[in-house]
Biotite code that builds the C-alpha atoms (Angstrom):
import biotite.structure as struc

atoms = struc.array([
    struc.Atom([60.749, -14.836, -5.161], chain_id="A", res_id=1, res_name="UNK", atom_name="CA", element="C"),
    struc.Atom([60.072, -11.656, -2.778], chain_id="A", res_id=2, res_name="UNK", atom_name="CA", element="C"),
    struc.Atom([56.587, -11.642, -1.739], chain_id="A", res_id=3, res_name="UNK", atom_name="CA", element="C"),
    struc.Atom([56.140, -8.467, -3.708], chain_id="A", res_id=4, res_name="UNK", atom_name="CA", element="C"),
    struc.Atom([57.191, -10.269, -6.805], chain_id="A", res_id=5, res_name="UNK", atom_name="CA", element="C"),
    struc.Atom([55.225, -12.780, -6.474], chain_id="A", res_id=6, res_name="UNK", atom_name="CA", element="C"),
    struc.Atom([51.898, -10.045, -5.697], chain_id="A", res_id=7, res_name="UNK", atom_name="CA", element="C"),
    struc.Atom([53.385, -8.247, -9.105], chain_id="A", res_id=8, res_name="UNK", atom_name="CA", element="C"),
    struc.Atom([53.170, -11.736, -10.726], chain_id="A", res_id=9, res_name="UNK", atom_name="CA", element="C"),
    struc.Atom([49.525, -11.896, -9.276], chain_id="A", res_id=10, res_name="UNK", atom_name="CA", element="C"),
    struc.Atom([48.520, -8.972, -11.048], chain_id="A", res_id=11, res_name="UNK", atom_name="CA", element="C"),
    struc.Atom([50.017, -9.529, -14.390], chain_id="A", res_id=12, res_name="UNK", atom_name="CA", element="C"),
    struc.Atom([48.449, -13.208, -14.381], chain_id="A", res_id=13, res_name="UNK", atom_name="CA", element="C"),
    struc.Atom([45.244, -11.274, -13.802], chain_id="A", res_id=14, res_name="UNK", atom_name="CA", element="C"),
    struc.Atom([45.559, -8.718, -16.198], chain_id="A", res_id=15, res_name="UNK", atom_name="CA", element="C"),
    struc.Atom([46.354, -11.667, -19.174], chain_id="A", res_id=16, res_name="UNK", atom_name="CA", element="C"),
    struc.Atom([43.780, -14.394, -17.953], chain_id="A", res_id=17, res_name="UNK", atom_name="CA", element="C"),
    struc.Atom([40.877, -12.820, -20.729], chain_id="A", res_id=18, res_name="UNK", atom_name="CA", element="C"),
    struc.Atom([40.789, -14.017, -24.210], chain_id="A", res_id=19, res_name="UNK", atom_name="CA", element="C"),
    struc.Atom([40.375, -10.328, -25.516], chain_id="A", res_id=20, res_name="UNK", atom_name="CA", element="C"),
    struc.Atom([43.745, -9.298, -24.005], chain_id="A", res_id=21, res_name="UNK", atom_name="CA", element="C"),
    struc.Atom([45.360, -12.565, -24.805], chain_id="A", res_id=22, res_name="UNK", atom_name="CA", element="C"),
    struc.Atom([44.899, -11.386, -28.097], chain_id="A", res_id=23, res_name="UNK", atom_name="CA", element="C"),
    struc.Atom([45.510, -8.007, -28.232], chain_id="A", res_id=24, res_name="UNK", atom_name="CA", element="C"),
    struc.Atom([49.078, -8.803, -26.052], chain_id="A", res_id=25, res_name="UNK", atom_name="CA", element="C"),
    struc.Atom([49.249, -11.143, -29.467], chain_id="A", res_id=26, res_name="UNK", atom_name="CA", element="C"),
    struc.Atom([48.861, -8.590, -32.022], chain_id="A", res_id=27, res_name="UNK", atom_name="CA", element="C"),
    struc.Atom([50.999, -5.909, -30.372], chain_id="A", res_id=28, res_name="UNK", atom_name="CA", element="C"),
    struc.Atom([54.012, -7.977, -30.228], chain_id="A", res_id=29, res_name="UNK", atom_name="CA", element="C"),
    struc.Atom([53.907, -8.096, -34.586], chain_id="A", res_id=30, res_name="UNK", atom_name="CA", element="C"),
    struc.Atom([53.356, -3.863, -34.462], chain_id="A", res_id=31, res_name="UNK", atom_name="CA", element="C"),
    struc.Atom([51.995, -0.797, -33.319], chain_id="A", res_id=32, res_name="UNK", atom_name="CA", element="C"),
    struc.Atom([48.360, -0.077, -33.173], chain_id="A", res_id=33, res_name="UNK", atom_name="CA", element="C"),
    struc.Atom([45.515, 2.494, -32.119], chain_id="A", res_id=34, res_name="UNK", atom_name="CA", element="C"),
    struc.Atom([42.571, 1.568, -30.376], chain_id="A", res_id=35, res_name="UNK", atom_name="CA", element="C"),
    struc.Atom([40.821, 1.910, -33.755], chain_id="A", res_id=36, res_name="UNK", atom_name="CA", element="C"),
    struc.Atom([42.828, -0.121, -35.613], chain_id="A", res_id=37, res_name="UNK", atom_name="CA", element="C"),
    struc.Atom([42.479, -3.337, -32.597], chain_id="A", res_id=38, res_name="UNK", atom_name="CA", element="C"),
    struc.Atom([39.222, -2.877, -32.349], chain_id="A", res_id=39, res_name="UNK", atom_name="CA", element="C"),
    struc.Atom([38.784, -3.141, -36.126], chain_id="A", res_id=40, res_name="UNK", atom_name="CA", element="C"),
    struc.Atom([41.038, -6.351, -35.922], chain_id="A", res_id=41, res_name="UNK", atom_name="CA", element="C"),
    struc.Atom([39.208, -7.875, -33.030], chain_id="A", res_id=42, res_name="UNK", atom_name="CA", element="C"),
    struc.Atom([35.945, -6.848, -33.740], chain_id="A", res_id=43, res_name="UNK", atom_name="CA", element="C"),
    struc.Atom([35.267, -5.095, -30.404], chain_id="A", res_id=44, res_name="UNK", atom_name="CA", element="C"),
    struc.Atom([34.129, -0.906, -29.727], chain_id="A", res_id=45, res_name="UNK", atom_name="CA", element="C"),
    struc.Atom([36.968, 1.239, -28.862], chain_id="A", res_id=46, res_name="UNK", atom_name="CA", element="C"),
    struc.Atom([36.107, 1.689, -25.175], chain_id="A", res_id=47, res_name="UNK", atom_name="CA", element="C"),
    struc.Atom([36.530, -1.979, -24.192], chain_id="A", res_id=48, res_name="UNK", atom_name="CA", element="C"),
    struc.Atom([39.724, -1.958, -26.038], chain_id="A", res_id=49, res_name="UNK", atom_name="CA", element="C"),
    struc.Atom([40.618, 0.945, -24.419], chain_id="A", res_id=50, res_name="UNK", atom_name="CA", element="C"),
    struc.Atom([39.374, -0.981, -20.938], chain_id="A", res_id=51, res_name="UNK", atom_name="CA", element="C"),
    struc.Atom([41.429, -3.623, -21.916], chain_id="A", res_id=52, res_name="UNK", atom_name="CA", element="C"),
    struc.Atom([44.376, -1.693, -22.854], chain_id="A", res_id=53, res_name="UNK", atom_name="CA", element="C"),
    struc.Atom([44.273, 0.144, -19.723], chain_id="A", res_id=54, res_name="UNK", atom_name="CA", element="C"),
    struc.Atom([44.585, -3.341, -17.701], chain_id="A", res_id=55, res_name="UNK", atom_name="CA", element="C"),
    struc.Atom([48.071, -4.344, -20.021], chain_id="A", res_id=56, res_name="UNK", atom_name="CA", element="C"),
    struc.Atom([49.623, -1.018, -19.043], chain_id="A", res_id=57, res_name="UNK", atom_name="CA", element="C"),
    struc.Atom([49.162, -1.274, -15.514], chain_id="A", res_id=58, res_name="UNK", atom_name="CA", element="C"),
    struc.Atom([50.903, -4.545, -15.592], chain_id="A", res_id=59, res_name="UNK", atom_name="CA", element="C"),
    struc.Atom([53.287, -2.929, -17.421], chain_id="A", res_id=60, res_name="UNK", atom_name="CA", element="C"),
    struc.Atom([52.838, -5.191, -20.383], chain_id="A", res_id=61, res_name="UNK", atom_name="CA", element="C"),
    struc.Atom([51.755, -2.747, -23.399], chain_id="A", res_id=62, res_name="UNK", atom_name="CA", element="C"),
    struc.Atom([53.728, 0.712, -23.644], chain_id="A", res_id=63, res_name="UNK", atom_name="CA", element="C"),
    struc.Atom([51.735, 3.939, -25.194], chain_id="A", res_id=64, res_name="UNK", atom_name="CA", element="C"),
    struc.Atom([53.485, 6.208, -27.902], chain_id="A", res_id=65, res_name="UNK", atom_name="CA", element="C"),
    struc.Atom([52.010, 9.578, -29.020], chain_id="A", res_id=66, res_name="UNK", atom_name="CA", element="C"),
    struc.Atom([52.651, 11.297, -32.268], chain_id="A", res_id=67, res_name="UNK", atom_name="CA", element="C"),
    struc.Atom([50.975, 14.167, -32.441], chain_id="A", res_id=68, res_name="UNK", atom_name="CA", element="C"),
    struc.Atom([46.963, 13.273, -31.423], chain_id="A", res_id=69, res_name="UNK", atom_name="CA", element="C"),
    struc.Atom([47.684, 9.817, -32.465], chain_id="A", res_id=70, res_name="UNK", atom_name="CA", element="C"),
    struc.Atom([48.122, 7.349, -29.894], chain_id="A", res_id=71, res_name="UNK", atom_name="CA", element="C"),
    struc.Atom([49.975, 3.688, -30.699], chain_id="A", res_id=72, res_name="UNK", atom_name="CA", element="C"),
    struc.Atom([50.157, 1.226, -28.389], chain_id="A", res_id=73, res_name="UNK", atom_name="CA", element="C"),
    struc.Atom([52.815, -2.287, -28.107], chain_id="A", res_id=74, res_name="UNK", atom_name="CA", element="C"),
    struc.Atom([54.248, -4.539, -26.280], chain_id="A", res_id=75, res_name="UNK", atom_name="CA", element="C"),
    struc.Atom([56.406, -3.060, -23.584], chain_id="A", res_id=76, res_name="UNK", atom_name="CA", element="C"),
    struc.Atom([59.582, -5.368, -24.387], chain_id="A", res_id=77, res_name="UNK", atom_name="CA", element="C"),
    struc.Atom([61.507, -5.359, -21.032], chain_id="A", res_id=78, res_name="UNK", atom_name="CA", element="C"),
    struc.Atom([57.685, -5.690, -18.818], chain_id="A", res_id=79, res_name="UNK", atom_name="CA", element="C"),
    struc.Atom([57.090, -8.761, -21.001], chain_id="A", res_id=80, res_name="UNK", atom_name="CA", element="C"),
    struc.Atom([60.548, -10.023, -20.116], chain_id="A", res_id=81, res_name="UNK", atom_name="CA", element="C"),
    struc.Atom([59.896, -9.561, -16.577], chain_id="A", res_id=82, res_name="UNK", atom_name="CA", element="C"),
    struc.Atom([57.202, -11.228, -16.591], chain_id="A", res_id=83, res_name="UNK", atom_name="CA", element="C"),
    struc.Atom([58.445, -14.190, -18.119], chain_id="A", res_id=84, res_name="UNK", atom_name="CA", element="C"),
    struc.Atom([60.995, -14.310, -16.075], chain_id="A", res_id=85, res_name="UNK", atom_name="CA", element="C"),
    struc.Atom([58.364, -14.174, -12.843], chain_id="A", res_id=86, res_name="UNK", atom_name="CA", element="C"),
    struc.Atom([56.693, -16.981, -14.576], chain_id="A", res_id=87, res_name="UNK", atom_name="CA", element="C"),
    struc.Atom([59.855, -19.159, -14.378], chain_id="A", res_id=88, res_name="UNK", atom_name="CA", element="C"),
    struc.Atom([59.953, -18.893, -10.731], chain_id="A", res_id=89, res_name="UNK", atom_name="CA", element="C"),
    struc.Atom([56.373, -19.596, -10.460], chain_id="A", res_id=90, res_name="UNK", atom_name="CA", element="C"),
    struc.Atom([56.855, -22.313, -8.533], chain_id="A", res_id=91, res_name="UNK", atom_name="CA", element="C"),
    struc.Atom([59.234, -20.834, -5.615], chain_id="A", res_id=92, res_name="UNK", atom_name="CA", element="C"),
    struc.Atom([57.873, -20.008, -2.513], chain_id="A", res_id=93, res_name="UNK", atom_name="CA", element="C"),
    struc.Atom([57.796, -16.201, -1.305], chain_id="A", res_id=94, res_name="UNK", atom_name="CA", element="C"),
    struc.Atom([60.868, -15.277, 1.111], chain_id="A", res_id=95, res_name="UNK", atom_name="CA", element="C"),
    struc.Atom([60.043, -12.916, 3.808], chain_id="A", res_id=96, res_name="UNK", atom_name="CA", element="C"),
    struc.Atom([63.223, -9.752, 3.219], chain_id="A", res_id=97, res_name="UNK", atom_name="CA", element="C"),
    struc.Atom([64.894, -8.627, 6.499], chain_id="A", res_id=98, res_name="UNK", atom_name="CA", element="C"),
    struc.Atom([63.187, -5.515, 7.718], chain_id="A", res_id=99, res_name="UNK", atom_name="CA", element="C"),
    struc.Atom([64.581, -2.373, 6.338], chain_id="A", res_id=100, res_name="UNK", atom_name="CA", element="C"),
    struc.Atom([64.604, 1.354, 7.980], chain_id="A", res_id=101, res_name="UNK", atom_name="CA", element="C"),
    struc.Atom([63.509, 3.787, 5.525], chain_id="A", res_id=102, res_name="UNK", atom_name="CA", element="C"),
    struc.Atom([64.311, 7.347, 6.251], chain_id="A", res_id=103, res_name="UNK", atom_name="CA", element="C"),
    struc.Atom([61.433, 9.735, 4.263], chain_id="A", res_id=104, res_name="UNK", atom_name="CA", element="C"),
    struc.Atom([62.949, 12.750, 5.347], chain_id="A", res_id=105, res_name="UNK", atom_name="CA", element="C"),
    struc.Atom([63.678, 13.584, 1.364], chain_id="A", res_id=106, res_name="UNK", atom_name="CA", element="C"),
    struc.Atom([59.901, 12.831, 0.951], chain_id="A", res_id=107, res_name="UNK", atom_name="CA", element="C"),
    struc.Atom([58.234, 15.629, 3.899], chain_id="A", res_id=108, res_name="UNK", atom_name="CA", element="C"),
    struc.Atom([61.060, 17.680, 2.084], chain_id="A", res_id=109, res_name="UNK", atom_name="CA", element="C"),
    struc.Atom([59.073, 18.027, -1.057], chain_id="A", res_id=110, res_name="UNK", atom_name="CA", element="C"),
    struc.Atom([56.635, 19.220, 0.767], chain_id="A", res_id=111, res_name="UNK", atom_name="CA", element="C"),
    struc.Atom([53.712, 16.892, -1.291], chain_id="A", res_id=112, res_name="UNK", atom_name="CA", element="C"),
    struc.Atom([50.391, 16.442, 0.010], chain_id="A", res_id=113, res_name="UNK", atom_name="CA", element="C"),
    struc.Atom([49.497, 13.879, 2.370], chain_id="A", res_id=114, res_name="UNK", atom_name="CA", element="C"),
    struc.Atom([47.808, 11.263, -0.420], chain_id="A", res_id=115, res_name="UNK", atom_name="CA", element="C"),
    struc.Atom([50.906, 11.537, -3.157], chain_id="A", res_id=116, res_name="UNK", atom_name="CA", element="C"),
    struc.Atom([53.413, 11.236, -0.281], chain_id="A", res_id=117, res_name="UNK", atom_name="CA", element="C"),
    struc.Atom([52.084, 8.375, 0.980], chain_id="A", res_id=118, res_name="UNK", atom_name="CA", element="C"),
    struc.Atom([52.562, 7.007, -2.516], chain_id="A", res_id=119, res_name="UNK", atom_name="CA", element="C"),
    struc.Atom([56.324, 7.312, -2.306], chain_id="A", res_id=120, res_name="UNK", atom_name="CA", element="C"),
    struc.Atom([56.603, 6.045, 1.036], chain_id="A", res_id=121, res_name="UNK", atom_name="CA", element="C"),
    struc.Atom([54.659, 2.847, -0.262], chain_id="A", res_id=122, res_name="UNK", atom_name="CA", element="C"),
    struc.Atom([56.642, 2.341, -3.556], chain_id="A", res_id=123, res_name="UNK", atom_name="CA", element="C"),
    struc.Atom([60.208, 3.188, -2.152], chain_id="A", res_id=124, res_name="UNK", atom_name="CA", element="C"),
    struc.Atom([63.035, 2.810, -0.027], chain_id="A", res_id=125, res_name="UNK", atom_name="CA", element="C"),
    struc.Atom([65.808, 5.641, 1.041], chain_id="A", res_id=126, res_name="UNK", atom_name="CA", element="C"),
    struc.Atom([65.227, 6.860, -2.013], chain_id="A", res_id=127, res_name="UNK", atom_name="CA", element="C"),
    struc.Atom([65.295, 3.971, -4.318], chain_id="A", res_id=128, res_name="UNK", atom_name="CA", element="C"),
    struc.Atom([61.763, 2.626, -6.368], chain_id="A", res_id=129, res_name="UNK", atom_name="CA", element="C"),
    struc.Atom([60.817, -0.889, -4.475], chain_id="A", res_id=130, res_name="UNK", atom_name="CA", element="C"),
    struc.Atom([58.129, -1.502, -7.254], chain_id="A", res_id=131, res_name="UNK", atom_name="CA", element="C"),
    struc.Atom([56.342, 0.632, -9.532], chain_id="A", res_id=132, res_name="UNK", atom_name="CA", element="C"),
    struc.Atom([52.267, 1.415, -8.667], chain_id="A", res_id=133, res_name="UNK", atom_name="CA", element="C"),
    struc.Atom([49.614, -0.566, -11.201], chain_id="A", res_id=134, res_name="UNK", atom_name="CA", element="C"),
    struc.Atom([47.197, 2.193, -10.965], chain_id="A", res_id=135, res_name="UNK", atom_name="CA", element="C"),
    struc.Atom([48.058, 5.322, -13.195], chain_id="A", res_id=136, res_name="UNK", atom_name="CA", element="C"),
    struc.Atom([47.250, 8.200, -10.784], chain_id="A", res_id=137, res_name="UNK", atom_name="CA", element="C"),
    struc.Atom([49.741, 6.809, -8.014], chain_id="A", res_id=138, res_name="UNK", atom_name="CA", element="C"),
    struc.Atom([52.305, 6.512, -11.145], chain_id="A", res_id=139, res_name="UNK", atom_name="CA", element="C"),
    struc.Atom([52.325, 9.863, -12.089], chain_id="A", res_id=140, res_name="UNK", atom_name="CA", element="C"),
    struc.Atom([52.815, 10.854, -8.406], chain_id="A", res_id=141, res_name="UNK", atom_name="CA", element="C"),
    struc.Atom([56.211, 8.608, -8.556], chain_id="A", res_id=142, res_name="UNK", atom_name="CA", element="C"),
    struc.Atom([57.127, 10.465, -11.622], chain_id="A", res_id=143, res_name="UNK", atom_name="CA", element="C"),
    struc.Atom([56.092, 13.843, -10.888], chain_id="A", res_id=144, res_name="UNK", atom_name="CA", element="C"),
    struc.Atom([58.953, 13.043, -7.939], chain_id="A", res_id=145, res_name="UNK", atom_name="CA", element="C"),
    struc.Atom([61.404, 11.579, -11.081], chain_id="A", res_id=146, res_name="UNK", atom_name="CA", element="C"),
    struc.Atom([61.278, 14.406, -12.716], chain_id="A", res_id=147, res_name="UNK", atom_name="CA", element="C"),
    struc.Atom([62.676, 16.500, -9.461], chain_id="A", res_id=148, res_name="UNK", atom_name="CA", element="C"),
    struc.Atom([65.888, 14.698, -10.534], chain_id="A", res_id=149, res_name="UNK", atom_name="CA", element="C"),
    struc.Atom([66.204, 16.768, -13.635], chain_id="A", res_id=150, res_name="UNK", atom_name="CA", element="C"),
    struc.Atom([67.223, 20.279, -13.549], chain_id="A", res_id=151, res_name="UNK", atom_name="CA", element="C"),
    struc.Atom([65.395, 22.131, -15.714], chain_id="A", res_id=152, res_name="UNK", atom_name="CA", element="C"),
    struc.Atom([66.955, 24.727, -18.627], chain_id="A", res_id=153, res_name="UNK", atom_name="CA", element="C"),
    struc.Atom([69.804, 22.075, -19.043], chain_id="A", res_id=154, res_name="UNK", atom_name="CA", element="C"),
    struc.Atom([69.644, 19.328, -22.127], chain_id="A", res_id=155, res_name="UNK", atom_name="CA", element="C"),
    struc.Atom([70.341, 15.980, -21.275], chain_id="A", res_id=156, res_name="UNK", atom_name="CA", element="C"),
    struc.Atom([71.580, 12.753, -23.193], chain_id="A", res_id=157, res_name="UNK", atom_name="CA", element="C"),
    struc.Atom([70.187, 9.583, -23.438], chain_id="A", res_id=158, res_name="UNK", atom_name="CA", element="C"),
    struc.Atom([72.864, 7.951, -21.457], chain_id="A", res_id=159, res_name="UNK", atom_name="CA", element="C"),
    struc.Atom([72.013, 10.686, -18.900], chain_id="A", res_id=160, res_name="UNK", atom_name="CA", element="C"),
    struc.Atom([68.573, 10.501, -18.374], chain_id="A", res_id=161, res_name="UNK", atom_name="CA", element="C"),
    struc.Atom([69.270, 6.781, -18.340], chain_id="A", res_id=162, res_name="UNK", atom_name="CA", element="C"),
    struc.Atom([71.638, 6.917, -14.998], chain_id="A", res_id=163, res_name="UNK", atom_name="CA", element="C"),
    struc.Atom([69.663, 8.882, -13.280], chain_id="A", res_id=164, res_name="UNK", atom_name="CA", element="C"),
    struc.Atom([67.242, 6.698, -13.165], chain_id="A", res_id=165, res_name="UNK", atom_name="CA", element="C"),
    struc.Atom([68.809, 3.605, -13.432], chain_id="A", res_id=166, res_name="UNK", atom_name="CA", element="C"),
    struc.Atom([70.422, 4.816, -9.860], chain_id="A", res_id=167, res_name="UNK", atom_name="CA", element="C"),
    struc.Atom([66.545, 5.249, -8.498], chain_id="A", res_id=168, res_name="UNK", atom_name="CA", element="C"),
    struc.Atom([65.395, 1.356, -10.430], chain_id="A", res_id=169, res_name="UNK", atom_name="CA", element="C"),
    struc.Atom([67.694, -0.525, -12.019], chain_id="A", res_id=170, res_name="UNK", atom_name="CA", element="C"),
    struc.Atom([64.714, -3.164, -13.130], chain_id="A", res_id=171, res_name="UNK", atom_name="CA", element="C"),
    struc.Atom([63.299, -0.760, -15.799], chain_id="A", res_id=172, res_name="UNK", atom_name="CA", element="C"),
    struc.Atom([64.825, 2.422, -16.139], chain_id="A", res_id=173, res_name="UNK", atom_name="CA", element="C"),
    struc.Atom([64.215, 2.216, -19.816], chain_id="A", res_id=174, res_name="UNK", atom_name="CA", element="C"),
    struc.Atom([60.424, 1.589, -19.050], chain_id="A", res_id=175, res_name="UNK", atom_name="CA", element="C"),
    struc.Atom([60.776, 4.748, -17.050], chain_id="A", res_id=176, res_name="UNK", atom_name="CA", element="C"),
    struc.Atom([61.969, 7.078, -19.121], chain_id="A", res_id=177, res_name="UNK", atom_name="CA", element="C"),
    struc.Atom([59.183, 6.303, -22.298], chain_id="A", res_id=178, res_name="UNK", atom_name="CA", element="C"),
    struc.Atom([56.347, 6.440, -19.251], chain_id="A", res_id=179, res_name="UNK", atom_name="CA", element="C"),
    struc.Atom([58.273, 10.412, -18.504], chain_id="A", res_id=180, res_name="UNK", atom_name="CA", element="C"),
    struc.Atom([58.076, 10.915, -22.048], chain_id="A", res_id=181, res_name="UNK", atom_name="CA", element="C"),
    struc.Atom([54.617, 9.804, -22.851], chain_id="A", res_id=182, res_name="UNK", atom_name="CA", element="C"),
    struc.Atom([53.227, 10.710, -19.698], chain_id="A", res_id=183, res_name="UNK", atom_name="CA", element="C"),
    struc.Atom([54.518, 14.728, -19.971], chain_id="A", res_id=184, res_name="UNK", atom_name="CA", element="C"),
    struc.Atom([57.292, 15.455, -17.646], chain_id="A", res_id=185, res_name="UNK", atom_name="CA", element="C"),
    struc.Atom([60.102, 15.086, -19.837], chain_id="A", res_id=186, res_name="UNK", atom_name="CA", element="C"),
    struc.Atom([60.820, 16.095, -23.674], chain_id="A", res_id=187, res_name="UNK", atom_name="CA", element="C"),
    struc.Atom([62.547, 15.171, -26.260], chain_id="A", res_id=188, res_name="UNK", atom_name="CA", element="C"),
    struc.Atom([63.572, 15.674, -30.227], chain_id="A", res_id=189, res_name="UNK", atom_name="CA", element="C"),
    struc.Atom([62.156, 14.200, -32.529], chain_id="A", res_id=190, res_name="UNK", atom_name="CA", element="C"),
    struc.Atom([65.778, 12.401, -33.307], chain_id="A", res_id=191, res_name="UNK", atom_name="CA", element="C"),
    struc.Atom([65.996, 10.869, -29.632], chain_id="A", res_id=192, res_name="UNK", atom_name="CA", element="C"),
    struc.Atom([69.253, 12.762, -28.706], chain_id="A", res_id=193, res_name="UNK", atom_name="CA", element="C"),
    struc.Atom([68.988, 15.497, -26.681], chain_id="A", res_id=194, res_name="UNK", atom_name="CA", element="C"),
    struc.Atom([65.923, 15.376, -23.822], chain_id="A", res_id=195, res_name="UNK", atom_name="CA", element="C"),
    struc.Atom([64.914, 18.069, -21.197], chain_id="A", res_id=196, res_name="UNK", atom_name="CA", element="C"),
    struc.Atom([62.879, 18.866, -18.395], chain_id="A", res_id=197, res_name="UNK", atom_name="CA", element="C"),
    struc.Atom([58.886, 20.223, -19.053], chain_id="A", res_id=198, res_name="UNK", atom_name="CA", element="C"),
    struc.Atom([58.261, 23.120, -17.639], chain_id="A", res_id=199, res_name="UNK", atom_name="CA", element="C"),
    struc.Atom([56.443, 22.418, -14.083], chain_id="A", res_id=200, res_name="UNK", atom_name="CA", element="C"),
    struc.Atom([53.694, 24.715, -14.700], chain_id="A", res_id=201, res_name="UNK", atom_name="CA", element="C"),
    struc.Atom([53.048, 22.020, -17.453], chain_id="A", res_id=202, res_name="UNK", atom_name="CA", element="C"),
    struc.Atom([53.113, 18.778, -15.898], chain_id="A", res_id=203, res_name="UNK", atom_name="CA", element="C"),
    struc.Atom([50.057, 16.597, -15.488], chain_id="A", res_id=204, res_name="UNK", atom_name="CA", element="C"),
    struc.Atom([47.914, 16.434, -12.197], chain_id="A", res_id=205, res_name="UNK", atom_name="CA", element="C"),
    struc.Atom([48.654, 13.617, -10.091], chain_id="A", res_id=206, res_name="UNK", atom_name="CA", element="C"),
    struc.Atom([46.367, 12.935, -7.375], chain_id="A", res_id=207, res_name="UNK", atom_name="CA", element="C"),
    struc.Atom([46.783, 9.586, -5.831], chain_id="A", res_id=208, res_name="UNK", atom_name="CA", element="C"),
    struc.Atom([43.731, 7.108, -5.724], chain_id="A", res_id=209, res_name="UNK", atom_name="CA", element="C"),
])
């Protein structure tokens, strides 16, 4: 286990270790729900589910689906995978990597701000994702920079979107896509097939914390 994996298993430990989220990780693995249907279930108001649903997504535990103003929330399949699988090795000691040379020319290229360019340089190498940010507003600043992989005006297939950023992170690619989705910065039909690049007059503001 790399010593980041073991600070990502860290974090998700944290993010579980509370009754309340036990729980709601629980019910969101049998189906979708909106905050006002958990805290219904659980018996809690909607901002400390929301709190607590906040925490599972920055682990990368509990996935977010919009339809329309409706927001539904599960389990994020491949996160919880991960993080069994990080649980498996929980016993293995960290192993220092060799040092590796990034060049960030691509990054002063985009010619980002100081505080969202500093977010790539932390989260990748030569141009490949190292590990994705827990906190949302240094996420969006690694996908704002996805989405300069799509051209826009051309409509894209599944299995493209899904190699072009498989070749940027392999570990969740999938997960990547439904955050571009969810999150703005990509579109797509309502049958799944055909995806394309939002306009970037529309994309959200991401301002790294």
């Amino acid at each position: 286990m790399t010593p980041q994996l073991n600070s990502d298993l860290l974090e998700t430990l944290k993010a579980v270790a509370d009754e309340s989220r036990l729980l709601i990780l629980r019910l969101l693995n049998e189906r979708e729900y909106t905050v006002g249907d958990l805290a219904s279930e659980i018996k809690l108001g909607e901002p400390t589910v929301s709190h607590h649903l906040a925490k599972l997504r920055k682990s990368g535990l509990v996935t977010l689906r919009m339809s329309g103003n409706q927001h539904f929330y599960s389990v994020h399949i491949l996160g919880l995978t991960r993080f069994k699988r990080l649980v498996s090795e929980i016993e293995k000691m960290p192993v220092e990597p060799a040092p590796v040379v990034s060049d960030n020319a691509w990054i002063d290229a985009l010619g980002w701000d100081a505080e969202d360019a500093q977010v790539l340089r932390a989260h990748t190498v030569n141009g490949k994702i190292t590990h994705l940010p827990t906190k949302n507003k240094k996420l969006l600043a690694v996908l704002r920079w996805l989405a300069t992989l799509f051209q826009p005006d051309i409509i894209y297939s599944e299995k493209e979107i899904n190699a072009i950023l498989k070749a940027v992170y392999e570990a969740d690619y999938v997960g990547l896509r439904r955050d571009l989705i969810d999150l703005g910065y990509l579109r797509r039909e309502r049958g799944g097939s055909q995806y394309w690049l939002t306009p970037a007059d529309e994309f959200p503001i991401s301002t790294a914390e």
